[in-house]
Every structure is written in structure tokens, then in C-alpha cells.
N, C-alpha and C positions, 0 to 999 in steps of 0.2 A: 347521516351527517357526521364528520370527524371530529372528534374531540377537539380538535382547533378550534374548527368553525364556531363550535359551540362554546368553546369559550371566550372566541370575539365578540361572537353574540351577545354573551352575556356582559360582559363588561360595555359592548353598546348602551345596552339598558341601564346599566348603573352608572355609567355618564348623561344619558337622559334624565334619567331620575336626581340624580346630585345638580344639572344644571339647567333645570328643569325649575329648582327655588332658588337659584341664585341669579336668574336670568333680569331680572329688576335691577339689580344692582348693576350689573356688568352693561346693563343698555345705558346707565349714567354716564360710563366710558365716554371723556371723548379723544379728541389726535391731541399727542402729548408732542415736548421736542424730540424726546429720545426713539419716536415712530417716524417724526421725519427724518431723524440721522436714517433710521433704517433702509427707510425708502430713498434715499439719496442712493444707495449703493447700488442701484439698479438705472440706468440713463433711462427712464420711462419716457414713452412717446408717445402721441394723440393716434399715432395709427395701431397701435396693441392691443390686442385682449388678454385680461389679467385673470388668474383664478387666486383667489383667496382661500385655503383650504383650512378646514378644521377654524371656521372663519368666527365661531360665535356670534359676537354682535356684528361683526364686518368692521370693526374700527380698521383695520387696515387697509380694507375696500376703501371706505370713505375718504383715508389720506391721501388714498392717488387716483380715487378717481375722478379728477378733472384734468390729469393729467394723459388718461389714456381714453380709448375709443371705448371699452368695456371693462365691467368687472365682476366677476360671476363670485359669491360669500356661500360656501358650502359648507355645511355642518347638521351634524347629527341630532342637535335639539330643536326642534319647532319655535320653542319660548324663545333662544336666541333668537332667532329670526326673526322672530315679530317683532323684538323690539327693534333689531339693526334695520328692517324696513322703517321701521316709526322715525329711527334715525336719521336715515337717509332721507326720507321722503320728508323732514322738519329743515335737513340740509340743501332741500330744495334739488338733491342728485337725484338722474331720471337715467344714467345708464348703468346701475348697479343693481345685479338680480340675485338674488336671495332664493336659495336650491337646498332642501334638504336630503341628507344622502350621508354613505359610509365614504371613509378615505381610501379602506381595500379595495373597495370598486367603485372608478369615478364614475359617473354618468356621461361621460362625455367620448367625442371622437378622438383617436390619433393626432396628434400635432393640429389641436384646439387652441393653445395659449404660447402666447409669446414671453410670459413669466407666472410662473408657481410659487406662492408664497404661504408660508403655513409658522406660526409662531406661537409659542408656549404652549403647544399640542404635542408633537413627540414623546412629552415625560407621560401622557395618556395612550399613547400605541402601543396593544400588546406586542406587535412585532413591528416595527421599524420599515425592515427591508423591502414586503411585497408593497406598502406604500409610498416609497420612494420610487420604487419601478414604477406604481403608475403615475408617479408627477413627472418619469420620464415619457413616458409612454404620451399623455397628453401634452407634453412640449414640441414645439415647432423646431424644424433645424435653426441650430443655432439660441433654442432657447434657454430662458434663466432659472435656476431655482433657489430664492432665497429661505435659507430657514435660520429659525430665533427659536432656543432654546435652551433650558440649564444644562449647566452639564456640570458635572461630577470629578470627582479627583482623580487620577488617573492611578494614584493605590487601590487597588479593590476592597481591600479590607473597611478603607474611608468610604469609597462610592458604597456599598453596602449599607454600611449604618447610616449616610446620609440617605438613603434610598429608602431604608426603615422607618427613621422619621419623618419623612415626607409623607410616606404610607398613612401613618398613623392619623397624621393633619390632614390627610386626602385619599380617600378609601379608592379613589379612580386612577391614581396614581400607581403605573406600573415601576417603569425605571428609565433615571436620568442616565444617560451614554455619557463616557469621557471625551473628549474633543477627538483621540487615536478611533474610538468605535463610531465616531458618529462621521468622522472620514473615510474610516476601513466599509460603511455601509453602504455610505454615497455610491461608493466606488463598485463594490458588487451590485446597486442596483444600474450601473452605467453610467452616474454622473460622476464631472471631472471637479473637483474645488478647487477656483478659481481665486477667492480669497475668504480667511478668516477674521475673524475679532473675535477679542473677549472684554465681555465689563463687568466691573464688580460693582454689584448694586448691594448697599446696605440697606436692613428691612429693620423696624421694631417691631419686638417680638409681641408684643400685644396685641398689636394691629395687623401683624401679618393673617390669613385665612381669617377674618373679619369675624366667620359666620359661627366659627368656634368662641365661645366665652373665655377669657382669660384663667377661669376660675374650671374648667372641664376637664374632663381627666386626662383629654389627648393632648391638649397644651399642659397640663402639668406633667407632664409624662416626659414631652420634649424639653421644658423649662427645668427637669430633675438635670434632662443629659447633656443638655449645653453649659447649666450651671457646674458639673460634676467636671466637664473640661475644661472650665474656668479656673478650676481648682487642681487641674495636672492631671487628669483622666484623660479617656482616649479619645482621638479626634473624631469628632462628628461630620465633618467635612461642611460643616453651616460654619465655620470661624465666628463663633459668638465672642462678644465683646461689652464692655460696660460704658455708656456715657450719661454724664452726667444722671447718671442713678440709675438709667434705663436699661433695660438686657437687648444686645441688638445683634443682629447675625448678619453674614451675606451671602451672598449667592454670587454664582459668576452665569450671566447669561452670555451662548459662543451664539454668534453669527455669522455663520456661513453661508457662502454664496458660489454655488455650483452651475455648471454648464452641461448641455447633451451635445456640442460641438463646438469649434475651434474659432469660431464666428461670433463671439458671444454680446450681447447688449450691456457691456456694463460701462460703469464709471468708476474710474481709476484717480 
């Protein structure tokens, strides 16, 4: 076995095990507005089958699927699952299937799905590239791949130290890409981006990673260095900010939305 392997491996398990006790929480998820902005960007049809990758609870499953023929919620912890079944099955959905499995290697056949959708998973792939190969590889001609994810500053020096603290708050967290590396990716793995967005979401920093205490040494750790560039130290690439009393940071989440052919399903 190659030291690669073995170290996706390893990091499979310690996303297991990290959302393995956060899996409760995440099944409370339900479709928010800013998931059907998402899903708008894609003209979904009752005749598609959908993959959901790195799906968790399948909250994204669940948003579209009345809108297509299937939807398959693929991900690497069991606990998700159970609860995105309990989900689904409360939401009364009967074509949404619930597959446990790696994103390096899907389960599935060659030109299976008419759209691949995978969100707030990427900053968790130790490598990127050979999983975007296979959401191409599983695409239909002509089919879509939307992905949602942070992304980072396009200075390296800032993507680093945001990448640091992220770390620290999330031990599964490998690295968030810049919008140039996570297009330069698409692209080596053969898909075309079709169209981009970006949003900035402001977070309070209390409340953000829930499962940390505000009072723990990895939130005070981060709260030393957001405060410390509050004060004219160096950029952390989290843009922390004070309101009304509270320390609050943001993130920019990019949504991309790529093609494997010139025929694409989308909405413009």
C-alpha cells in the first residue's frame, strides 16, 4: 500500500470518527434559502438522476429531490446516513438512496448521473484532483457538476494561515483552494466552468464549530489571532470584525458550476 493510499485512509477514519458524534446535530439540518439559490443553478428535470457526493445528511438530496427521477446521498460516515434516511423517510421522499462509500472511488458506472453535486466537502479532500475525475467519469454527456465550497485568498501567505486556523477548529480539515486552484483543478480533471459565484457569509465567532466551547484552547487560540489583526497584525484571511460587542469573521463560499460537454443542463 503507498503512502498515499494510506494516508487517505487515514484521514477517511478520522472523518468517521469526527462525524460519527456530530452526526445528531447535522441530521437537525433542514433546506435553507441559500440551498435553493444553489440548486436553481442547475435547470433540474424529473427525468435525471442526481448524485449527492460527500452528501452527509443528504440536505441537498432532499432539496431536489422532487424535482428529479433520483438521488443517490453518498458519504463516508454511516451516522450521516442514518439520519439523512430518518430525514427523508419523515419527508415522506421514496427516491432518495443513501450509499456509503469513498469519493476517490465512486461506486458507480461511467455516465450514471446527469448532475454531481458535492458542498462543503472539498476543504476535507486530501487531494482534490483524482475526485473530480471521478464526478467526471460518473457524468453523462453533457452532464453538470455543481460544487460549494470555501475558498481562500488568492495570497498564499493569507490562504496558509486561514488554512491553519481552520485546522486547529477542525482536525479533518485539510485545505481550502483559491477560486484560480479550484478552476486550474476542474480543468485538469476535464471539466469546463461554466459559471462562478462568490458569497460572503458572516459567522459569530462563538457559535461558529458549535462543538468547540468558546472557553477551549482551539477557539482561544483562533480568537488570540483574529483579535491580534483586529489590532493591525497580519491577515488571517477569516476578515474578523466587531459588532455590537461580538467578534465575527467571514468566509467567502465560491460556487462553481462545471460541464463534461458543450450541451450543458444549466440555467442562466
Amino acid at each position: 500500500m503507498s503512502s498515499h493510499t494510506e494516508s487517505v485512509e487515514a484521514h477517511h477514519r478520522a472523518i468517521q470518527q469526527e462525524y460519527r458524534r456530530q452526526a445528531a446535530g447535522w441530521g437537525q439540518g433542514g433546506v435553507t434559502d441559500i440551498m435553493r439559490w444553489i440548486a436553481e443553478q442547475v435547470d433540474f428535470q424529473p427525468s435525471m438522476d442526481v448524485l449527492d457526493l460527500a452528501a452527509g445528511t443528504g440536505i441537498f438530496a432532499r432539496t431536489v429531490a422532487k424535482q428529479v427521477r433520483s438521488v443517490v446521498a453518498l458519504d463516508l460516515t454511516d451516522e450521516m446516513l442514518a439520519r439523512g434516511r430518518e430525514r427523508a423517510s419523515e419527508e415522506g421522499l421514496t427516491n432518495v438512496t443513501f450509499v456509503q462509500g469513498p469519493a476517490e472511488t465512486l461506486p458507480f458506472n461511467d455516465g450514471t448521473f446527469d448532475v454531481v453535486v458535492t458542498r462543503y466537502s472539498v476543504h476535507h479532500f486530501v487531494d482534490p484532483l483524482p475526485i473530480f475525475r471521478e464526478v467526471r467519469r460518473v457524468l453523462r454527456p453533457g452532464g453538470v457538476a455543481l460544487l460549494v465550497d470555501m475558498v481562500a485568498d488568492e495570497d498564499p501567505e493569507i490562504a496558509d494561515r486561514h488554512n491553519y486556523l481552520e485546522r486547529i477548529a477542525d482536525t479533518t480539515h485539510t485545505h481550502i483552494l483559491a477560486p484560480s486552484q479550484f478552476v486550474a483543478t476542474l480543468a485538469h480533471a476535464g471539466l469546463r466552468l461554466a459559471k462562478y459565484f462568490a458569497l460572503d457569509v458572516a459567522l459569530e465567532f462563538d457559535d461558529w464549530q458549535s462543538y468547540l466551547t468558546p472557553d477551549s484552547a482551539e477557539k482561544l487560540e483562533i480568537r488570540r489571532v483574529l483579535e491580534a489583526e483586529l489590532a493591525g497584525g497580519a491577515r488571517s484571511g477569516m476578515r474578523p470584525f466587531v459588532e455590537n460587542g461580538e467578534l465575527k469573521f467571514k468566509h467567502t463560499w465560491g460556487i462553481f458550476v462545471a460541464t463534461n460537454g458543450i450541451d450543458a443542463l444549466l440555467s442562466f
